[in-house]
Backbone as JSON Lines, residues from 0, in Angstrom:
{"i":0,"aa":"X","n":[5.22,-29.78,-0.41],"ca":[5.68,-28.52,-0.96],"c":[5.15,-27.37,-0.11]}
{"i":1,"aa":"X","n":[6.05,-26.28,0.3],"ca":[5.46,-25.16,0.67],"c":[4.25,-23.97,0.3]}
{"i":2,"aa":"X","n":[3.65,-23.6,0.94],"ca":[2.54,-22.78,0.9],"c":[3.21,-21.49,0.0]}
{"i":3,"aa":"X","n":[2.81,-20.93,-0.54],"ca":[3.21,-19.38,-1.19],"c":[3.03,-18.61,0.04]}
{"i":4,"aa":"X","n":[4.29,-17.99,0.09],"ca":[4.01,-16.66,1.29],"c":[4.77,-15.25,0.18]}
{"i":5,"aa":"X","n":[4.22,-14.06,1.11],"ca":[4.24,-12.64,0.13],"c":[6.26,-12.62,-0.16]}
{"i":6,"aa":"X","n":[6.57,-12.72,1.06],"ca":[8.4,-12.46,1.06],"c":[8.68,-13.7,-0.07]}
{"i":7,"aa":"X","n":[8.22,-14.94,0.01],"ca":[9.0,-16.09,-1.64],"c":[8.58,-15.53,-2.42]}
{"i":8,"aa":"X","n":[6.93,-15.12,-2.62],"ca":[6.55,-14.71,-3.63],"c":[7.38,-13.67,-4.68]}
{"i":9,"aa":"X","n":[7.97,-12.36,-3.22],"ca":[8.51,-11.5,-3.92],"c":[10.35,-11.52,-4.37]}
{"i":10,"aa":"X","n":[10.69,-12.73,-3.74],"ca":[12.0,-13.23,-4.24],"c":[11.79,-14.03,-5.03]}
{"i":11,"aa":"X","n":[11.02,-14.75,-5.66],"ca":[10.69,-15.4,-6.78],"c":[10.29,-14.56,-8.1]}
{"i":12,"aa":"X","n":[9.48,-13.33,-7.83],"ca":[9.69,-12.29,-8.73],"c":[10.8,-11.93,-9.03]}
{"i":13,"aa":"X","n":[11.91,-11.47,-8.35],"ca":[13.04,-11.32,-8.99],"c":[13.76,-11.68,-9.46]}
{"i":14,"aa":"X","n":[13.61,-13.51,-9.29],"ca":[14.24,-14.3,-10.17],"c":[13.78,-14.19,-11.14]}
{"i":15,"aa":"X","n":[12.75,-13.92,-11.39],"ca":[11.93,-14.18,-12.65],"c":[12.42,-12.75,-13.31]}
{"i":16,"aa":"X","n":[12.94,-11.95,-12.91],"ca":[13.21,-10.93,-13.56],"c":[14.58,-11.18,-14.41]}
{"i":17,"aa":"X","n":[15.22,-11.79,-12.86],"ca":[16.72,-11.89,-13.74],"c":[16.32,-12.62,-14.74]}
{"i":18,"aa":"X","n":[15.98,-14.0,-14.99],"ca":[15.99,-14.69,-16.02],"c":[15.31,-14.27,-17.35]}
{"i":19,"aa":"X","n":[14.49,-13.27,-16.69],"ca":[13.43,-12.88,-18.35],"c":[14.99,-11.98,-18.64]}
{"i":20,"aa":"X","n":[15.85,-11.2,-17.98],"ca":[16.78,-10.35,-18.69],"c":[17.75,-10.96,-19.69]}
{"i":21,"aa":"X","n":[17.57,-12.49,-19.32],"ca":[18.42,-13.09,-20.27],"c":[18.0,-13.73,-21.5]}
{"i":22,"aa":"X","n":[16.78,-13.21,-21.98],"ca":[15.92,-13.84,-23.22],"c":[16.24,-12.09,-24.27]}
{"i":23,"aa":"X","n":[16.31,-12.9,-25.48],"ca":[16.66,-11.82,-26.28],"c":[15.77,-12.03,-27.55]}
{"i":24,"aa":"X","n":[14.97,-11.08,-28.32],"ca":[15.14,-9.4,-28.13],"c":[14.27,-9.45,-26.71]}
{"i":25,"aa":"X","n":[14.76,-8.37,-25.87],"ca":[13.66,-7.63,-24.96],"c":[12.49,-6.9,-25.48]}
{"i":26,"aa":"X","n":[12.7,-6.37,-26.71],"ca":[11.83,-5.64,-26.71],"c":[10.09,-6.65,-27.3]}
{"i":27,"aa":"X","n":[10.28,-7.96,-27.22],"ca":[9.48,-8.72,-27.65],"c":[8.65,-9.27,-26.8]}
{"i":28,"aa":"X","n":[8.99,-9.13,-25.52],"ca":[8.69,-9.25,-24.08],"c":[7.2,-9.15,-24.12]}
{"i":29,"aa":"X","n":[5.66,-9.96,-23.63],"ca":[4.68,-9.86,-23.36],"c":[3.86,-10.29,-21.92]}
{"i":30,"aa":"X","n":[2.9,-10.02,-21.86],"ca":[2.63,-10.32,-20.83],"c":[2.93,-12.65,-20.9]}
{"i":31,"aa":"X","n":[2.42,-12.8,-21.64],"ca":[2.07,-14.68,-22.12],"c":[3.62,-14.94,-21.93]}
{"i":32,"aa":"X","n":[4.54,-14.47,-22.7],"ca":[6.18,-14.43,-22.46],"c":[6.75,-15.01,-21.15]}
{"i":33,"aa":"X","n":[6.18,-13.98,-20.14],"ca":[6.3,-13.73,-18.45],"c":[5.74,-14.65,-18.04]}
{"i":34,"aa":"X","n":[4.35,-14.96,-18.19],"ca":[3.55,-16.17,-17.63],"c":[3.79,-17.76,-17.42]}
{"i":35,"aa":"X","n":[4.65,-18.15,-18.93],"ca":[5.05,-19.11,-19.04],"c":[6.05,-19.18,-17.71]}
{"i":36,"aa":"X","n":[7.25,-18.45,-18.11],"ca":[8.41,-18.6,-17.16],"c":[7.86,-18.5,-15.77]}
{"i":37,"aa":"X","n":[6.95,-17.47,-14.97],"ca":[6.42,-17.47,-14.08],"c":[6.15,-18.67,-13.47]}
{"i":38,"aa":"X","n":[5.06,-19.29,-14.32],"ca":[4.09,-20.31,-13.86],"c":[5.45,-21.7,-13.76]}
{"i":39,"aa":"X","n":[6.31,-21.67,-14.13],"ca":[7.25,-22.55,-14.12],"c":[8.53,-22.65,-13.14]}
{"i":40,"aa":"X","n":[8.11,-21.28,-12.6],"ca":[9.48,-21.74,-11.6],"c":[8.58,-21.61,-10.17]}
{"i":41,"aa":"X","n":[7.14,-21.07,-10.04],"ca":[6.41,-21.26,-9.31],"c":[6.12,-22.77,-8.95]}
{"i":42,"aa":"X","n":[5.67,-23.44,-10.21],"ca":[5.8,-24.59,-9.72],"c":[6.81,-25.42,-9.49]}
{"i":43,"aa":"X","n":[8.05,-25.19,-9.97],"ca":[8.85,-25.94,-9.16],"c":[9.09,-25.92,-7.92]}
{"i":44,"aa":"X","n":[9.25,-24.42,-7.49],"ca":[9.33,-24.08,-6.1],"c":[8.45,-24.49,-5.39]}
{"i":45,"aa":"X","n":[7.12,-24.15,-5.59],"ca":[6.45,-24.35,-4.46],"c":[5.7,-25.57,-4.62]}
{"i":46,"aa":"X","n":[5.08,-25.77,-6.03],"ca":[4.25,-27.41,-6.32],"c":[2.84,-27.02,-6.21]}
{"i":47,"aa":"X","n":[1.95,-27.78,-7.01],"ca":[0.76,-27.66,-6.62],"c":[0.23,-26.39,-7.5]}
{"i":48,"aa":"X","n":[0.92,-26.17,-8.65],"ca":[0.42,-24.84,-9.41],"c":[-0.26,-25.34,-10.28]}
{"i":49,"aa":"X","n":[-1.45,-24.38,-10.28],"ca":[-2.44,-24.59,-12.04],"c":[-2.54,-23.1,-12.21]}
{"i":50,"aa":"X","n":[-2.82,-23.56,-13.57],"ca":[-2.44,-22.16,-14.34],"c":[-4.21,-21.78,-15.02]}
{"i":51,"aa":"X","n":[-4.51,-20.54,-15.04],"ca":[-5.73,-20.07,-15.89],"c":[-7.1,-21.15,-15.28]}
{"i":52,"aa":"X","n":[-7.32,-20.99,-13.53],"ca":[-7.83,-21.4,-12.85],"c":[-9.13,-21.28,-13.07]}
{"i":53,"aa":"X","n":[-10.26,-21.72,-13.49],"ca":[-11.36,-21.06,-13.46],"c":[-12.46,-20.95,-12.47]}
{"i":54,"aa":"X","n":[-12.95,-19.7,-12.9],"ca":[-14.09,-19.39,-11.35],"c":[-15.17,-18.91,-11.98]}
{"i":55,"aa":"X","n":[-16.22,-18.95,-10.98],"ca":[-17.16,-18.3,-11.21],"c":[-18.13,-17.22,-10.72]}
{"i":56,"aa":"X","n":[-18.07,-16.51,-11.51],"ca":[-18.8,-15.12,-10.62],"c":[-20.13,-14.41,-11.08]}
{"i":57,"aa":"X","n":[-20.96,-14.56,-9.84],"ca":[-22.18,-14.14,-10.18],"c":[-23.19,-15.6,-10.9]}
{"i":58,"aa":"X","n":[-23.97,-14.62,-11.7],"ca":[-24.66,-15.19,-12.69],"c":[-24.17,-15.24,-13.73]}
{"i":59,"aa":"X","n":[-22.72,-15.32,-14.14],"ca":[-22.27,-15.4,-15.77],"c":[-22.47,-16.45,-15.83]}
{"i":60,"aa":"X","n":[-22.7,-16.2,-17.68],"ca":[-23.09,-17.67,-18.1],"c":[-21.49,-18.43,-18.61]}
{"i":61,"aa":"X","n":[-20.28,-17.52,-18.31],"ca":[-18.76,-17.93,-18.59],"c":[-17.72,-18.0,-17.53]}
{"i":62,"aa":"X","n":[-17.2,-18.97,-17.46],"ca":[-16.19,-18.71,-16.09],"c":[-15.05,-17.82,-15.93]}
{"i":63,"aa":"X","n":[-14.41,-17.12,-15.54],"ca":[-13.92,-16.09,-15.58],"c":[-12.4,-16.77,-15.12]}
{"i":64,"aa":"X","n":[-11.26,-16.38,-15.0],"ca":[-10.22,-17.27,-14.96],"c":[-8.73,-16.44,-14.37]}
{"i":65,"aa":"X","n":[-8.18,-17.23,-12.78],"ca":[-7.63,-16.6,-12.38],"c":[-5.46,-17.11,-12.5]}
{"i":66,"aa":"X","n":[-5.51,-16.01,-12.81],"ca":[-3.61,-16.55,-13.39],"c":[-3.17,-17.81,-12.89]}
{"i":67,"aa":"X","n":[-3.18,-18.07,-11.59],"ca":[-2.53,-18.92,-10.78],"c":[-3.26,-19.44,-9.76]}
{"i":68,"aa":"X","n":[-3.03,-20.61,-9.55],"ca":[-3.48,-20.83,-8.2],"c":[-2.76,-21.86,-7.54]}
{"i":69,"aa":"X","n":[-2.5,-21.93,-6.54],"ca":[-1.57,-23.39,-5.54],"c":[-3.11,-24.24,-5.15]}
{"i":70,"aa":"X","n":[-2.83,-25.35,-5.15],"ca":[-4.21,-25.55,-4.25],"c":[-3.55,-26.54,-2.73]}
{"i":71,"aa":"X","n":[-4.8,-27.07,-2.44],"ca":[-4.53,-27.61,-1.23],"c":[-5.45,-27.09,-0.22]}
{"i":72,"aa":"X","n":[-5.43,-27.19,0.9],"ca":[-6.29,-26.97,1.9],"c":[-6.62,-25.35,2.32]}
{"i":73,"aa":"X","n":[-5.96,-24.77,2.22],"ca":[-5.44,-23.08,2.2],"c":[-4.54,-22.92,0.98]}
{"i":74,"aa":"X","n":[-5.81,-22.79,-0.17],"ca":[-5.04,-22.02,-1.77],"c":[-4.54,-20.66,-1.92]}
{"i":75,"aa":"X","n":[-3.87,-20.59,-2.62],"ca":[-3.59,-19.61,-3.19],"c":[-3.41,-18.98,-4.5]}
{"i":76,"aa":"X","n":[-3.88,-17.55,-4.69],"ca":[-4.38,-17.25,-5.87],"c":[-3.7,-15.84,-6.34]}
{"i":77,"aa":"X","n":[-3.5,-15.98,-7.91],"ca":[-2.61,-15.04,-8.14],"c":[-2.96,-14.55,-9.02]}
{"i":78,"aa":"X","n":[-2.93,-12.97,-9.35],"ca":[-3.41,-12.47,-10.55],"c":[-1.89,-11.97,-11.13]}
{"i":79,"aa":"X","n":[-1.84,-11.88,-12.41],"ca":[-0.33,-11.72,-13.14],"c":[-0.37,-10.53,-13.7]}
{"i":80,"aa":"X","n":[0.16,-9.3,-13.85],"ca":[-0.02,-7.87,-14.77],"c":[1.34,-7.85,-15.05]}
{"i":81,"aa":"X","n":[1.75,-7.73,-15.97],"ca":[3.05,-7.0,-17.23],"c":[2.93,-5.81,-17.92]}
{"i":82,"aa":"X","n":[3.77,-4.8,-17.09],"ca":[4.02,-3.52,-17.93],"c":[5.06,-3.27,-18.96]}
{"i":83,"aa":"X","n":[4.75,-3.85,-20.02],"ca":[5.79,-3.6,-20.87],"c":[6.33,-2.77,-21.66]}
{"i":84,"aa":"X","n":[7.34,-2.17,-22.28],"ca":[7.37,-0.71,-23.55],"c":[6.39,-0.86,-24.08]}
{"i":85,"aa":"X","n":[6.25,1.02,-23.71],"ca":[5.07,1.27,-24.77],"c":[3.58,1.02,-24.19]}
{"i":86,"aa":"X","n":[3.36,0.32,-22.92],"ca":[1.91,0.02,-22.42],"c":[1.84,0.31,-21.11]}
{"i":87,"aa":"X","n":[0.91,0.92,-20.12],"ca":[0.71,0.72,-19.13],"c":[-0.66,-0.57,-18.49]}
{"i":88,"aa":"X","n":[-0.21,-1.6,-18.57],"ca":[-0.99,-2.22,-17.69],"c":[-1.0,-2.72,-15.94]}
{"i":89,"aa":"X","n":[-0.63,-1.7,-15.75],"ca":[-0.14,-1.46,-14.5],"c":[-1.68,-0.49,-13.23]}
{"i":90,"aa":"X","n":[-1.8,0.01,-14.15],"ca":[-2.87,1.66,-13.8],"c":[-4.32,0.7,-12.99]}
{"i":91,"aa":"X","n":[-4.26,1.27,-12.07],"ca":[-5.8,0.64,-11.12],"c":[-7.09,0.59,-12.45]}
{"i":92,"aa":"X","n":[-7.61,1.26,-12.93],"ca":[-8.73,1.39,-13.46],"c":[-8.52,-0.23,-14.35]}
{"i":93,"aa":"X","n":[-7.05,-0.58,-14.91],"ca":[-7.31,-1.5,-15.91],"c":[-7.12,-2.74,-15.01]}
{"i":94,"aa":"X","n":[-7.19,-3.12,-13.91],"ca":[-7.1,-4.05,-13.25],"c":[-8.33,-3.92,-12.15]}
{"i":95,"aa":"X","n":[-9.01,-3.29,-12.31],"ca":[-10.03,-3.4,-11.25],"c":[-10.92,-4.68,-11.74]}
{"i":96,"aa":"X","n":[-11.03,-5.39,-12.73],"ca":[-11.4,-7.02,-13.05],"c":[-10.61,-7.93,-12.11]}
{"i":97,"aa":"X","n":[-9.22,-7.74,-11.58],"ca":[-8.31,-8.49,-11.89],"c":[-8.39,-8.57,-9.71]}
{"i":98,"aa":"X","n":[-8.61,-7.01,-9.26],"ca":[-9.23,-7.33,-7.9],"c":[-10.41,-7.56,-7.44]}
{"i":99,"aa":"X","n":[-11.57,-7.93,-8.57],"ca":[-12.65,-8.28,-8.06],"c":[-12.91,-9.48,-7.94]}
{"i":100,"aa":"X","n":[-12.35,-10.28,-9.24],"ca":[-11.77,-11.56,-9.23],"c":[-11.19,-11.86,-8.01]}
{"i":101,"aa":"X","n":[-10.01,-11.43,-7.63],"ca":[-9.52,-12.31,-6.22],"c":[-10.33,-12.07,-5.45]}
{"i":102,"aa":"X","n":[-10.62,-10.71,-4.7],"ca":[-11.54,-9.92,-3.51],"c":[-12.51,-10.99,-3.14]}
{"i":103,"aa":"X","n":[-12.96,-12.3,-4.28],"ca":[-14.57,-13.12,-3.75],"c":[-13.72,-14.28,-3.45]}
{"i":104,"aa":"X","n":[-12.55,-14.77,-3.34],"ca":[-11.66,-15.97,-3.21],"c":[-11.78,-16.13,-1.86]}
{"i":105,"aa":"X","n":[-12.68,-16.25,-0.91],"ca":[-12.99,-16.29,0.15],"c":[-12.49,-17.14,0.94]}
{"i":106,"aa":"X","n":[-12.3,-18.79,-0.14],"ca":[-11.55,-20.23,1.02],"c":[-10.15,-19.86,0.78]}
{"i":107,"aa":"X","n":[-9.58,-18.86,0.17],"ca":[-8.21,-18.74,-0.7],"c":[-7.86,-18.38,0.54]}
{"i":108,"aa":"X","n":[-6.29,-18.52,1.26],"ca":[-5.43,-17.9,2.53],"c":[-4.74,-16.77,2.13]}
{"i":109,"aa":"X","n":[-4.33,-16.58,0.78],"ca":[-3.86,-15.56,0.58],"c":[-4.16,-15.31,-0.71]}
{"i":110,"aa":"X","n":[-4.2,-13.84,-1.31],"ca":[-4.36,-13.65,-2.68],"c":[-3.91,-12.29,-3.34]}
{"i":111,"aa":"X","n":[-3.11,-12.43,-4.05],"ca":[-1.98,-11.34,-4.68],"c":[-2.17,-11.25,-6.27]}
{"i":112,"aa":"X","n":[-2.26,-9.9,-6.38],"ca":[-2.02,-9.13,-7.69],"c":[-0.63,-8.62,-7.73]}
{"i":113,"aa":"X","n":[-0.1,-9.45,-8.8],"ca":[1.43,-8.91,-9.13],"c":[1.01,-7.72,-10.01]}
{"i":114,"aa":"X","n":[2.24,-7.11,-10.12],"ca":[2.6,-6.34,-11.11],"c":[3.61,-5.73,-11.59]}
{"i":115,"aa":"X","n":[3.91,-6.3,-12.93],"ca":[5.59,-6.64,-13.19],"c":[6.27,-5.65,-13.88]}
{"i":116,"aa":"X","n":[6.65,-5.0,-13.77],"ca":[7.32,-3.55,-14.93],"c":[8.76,-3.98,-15.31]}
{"i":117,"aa":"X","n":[8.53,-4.18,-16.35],"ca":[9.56,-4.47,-17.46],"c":[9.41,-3.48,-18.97]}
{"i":118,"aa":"X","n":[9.09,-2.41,-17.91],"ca":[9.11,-1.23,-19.57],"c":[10.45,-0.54,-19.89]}
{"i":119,"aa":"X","n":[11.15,-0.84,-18.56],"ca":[12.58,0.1,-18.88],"c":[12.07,1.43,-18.76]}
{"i":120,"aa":"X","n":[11.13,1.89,-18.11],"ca":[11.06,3.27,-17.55],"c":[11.17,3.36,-16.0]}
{"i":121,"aa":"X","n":[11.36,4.3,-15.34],"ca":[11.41,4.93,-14.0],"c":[10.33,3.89,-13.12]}
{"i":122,"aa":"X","n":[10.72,3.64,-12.0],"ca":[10.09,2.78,-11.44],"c":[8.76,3.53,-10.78]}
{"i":123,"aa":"X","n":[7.22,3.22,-10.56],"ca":[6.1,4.06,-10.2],"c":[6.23,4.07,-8.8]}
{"i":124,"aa":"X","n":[5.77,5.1,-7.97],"ca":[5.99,6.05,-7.06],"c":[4.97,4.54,-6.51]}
{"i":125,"aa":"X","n":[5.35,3.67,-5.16],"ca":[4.21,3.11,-4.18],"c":[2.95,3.83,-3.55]}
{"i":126,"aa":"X","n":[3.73,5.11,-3.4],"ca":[2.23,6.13,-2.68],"c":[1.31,5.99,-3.67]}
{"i":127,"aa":"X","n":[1.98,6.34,-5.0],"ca":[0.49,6.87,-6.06],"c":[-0.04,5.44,-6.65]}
{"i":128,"aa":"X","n":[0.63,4.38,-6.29],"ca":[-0.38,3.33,-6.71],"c":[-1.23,2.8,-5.65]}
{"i":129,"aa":"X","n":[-0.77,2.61,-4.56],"ca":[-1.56,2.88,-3.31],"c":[-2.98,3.45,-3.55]}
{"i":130,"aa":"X","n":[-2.84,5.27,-3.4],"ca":[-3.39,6.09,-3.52],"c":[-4.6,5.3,-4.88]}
{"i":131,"aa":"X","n":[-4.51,5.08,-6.09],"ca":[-4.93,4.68,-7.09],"c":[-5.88,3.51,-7.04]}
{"i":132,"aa":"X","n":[-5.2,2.4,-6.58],"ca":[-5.6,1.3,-6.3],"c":[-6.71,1.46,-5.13]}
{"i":133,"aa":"X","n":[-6.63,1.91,-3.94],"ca":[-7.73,1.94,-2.88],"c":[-9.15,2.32,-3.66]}
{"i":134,"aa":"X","n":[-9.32,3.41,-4.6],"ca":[-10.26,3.57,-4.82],"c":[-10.77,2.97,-5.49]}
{"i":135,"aa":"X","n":[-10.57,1.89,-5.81],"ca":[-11.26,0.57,-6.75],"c":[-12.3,-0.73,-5.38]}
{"i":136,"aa":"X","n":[-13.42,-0.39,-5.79],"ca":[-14.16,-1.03,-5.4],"c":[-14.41,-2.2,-5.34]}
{"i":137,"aa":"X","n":[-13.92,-2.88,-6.28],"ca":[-13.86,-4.62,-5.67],"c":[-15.01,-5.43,-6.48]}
{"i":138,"aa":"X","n":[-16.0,-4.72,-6.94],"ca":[-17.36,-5.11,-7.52],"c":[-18.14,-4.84,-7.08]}
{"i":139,"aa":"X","n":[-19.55,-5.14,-7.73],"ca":[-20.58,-4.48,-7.43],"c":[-21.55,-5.83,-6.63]}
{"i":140,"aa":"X","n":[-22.16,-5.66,-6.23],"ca":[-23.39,-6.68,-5.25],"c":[-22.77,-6.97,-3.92]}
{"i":141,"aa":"X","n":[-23.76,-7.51,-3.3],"ca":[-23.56,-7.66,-1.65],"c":[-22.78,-9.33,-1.75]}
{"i":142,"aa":"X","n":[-21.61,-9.16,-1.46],"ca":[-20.82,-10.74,-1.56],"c":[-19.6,-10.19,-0.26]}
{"i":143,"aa":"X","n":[-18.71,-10.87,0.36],"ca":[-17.76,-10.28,1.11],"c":[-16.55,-10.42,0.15]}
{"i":144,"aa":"X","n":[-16.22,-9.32,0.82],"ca":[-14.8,-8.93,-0.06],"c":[-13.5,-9.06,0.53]}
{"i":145,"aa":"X","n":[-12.71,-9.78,0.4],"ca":[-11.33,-10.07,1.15],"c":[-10.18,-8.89,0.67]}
{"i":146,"aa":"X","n":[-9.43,-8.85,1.8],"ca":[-8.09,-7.67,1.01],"c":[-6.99,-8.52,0.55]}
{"i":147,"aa":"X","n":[-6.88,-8.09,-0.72],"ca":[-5.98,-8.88,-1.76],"c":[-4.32,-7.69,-1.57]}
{"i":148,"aa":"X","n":[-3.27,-8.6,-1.45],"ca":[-1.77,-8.07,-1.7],"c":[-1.59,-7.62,-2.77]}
{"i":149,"aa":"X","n":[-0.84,-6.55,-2.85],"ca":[-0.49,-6.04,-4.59],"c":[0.66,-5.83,-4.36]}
{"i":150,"aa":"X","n":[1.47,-6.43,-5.25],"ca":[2.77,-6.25,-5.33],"c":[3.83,-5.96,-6.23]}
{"i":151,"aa":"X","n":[3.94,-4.9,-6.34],"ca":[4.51,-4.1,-7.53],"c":[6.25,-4.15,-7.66]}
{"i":152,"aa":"X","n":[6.3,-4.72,-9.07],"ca":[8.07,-5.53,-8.74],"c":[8.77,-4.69,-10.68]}
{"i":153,"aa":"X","n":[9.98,-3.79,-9.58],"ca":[10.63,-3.09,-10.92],"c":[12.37,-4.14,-10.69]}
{"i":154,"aa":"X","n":[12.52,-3.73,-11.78],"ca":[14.12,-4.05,-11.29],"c":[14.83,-3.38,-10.44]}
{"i":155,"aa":"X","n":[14.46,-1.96,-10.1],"ca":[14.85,-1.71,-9.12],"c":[14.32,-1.63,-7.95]}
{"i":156,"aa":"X","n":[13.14,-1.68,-7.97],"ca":[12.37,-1.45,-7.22],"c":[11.16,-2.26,-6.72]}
{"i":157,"aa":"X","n":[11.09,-2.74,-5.25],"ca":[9.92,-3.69,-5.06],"c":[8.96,-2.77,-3.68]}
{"i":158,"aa":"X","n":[8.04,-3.09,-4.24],"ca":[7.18,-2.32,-2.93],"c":[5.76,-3.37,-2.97]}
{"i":159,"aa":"X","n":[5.19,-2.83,-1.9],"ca":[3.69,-3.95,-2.07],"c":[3.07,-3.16,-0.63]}
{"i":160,"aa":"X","n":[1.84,-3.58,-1.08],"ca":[0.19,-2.57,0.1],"c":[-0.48,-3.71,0.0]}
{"i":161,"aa":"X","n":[-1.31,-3.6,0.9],"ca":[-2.57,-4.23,0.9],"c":[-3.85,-3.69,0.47]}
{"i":162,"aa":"X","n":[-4.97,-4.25,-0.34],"ca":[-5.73,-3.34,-1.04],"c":[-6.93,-3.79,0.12]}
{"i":163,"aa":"X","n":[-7.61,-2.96,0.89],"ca":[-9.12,-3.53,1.2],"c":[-10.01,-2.51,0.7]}
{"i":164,"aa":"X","n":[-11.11,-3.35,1.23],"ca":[-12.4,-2.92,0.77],"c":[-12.8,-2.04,1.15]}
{"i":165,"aa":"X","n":[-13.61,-0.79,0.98],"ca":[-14.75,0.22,1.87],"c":[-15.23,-0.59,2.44]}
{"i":166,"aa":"X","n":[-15.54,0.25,2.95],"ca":[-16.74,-0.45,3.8],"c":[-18.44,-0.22,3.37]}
{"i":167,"aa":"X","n":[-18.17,0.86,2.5],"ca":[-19.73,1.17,2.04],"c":[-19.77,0.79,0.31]}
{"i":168,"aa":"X","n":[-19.51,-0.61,0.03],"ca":[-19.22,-1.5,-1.21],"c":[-21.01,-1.37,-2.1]}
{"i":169,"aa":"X","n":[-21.73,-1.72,-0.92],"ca":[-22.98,-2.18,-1.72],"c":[-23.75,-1.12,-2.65]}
C-alpha cells in the first residue's frame, strides 16, 4: 500500500467531503461523525491505518493519543479538527495540543493537522491562519521539534502552510 503524501491526502479530503454531504441531517455533523468515515476510506486507500494512536509525552503518567497514524518504516501521523455550525475548532490557540503532539513525532516522515470546515460559513482567509498558527510554540522543554503540514479543507476552498518551530522554543 502507498505511503500518505500531502496532494492524496488533500484529494482524499474532498472525497470525504463529498460523501459526508450525502449523510442527512447535516446539521448533526461532529467531529467522531467525520472520523469514522475518514479513518475508513484512509484505510482503504492507503492501508496500514490505526486509529487513536497512542504516545507518550514527557513525564505523563497518561498516554496522550494521536488521530491517525499509517505505520511502517516511515509513519505517518495525523491530527483530525472539525469545524462545525456553531463552533470554531479550527482557531490556533485550541489546537496548539494537537501541534505539540505531532511537532515530537520525530521517526514520523510526515505529519499533518487537518482541518475540516463543514460549518457552512465563508471559507477562513489562509494568510490569517498562517499568521495565527506560527505563533504557537510547539511545547514547552528542550525536545526537537519537527514542522508539521496544516491543511485547511472548505468545500470551497483548500489551502495548506507548513507550521515550524522558532527557533528560540526553550
Amino acid at each position: 500500500m502507498p505511503r500518505i503524501t500531502k496532494n492524496e491526502l488533500i484529494e482524499a479530503c474532498k472525497r470525504v467531503l463529498e460523501l459526508a454531504a450525502q449523510y442527512k441531517p447535516k446539521d448533526h455533523h461532529r467531529e467522531m461523525g467525520y472520523d469514522g468515515l475518514f479513518f475508513g476510506f484512509l484505510d482503504a486507500k492507503f492501508g496500514k491505518m490505526k486509529r487513536q494512536h497512542k504516545i507518550w509525552i514527557g513525564e505523563s503518567n497518561h498516554p496522550k493519543r494521536l488521530d491517525f497514524r499509517q505505520s511502517g518504516i516511515s509513519p505517518v501521523v495525523i491530527e483530525f479538527v472539525v469545524r462545525t455550525p456553531g463552533r470554531s475548532e479550527i482557531s490556533s490557540s485550541q489546537n496548539a495540543g494537537e501541534i505539540a503532539k505531532l511537532t515530537r513525532q520525530r521517526k514520523a516522515s510526515a505529519r499533518y493537522l487537518l482541518l475540516f470546515d463543514v460549518s457552512g460559513k465563508p471559507p477562513i482567509k489562509g494568510e490569517n491562519l498562517r499568521i495565527k498558527y506560527q505563533k504557537l510554540k510547539g511545547g514547552r522543554g528542550p525536545f526537537q521539534r519537527m514542522p508539521v503540514q496544516v491543511i485547511y479543507v472548505h468545500p470551497k476552498v483548500v489551502d495548506s502552510f507548513i507550521w515550524r518551530p522558532s527557533q528560540k522554543q526553550h
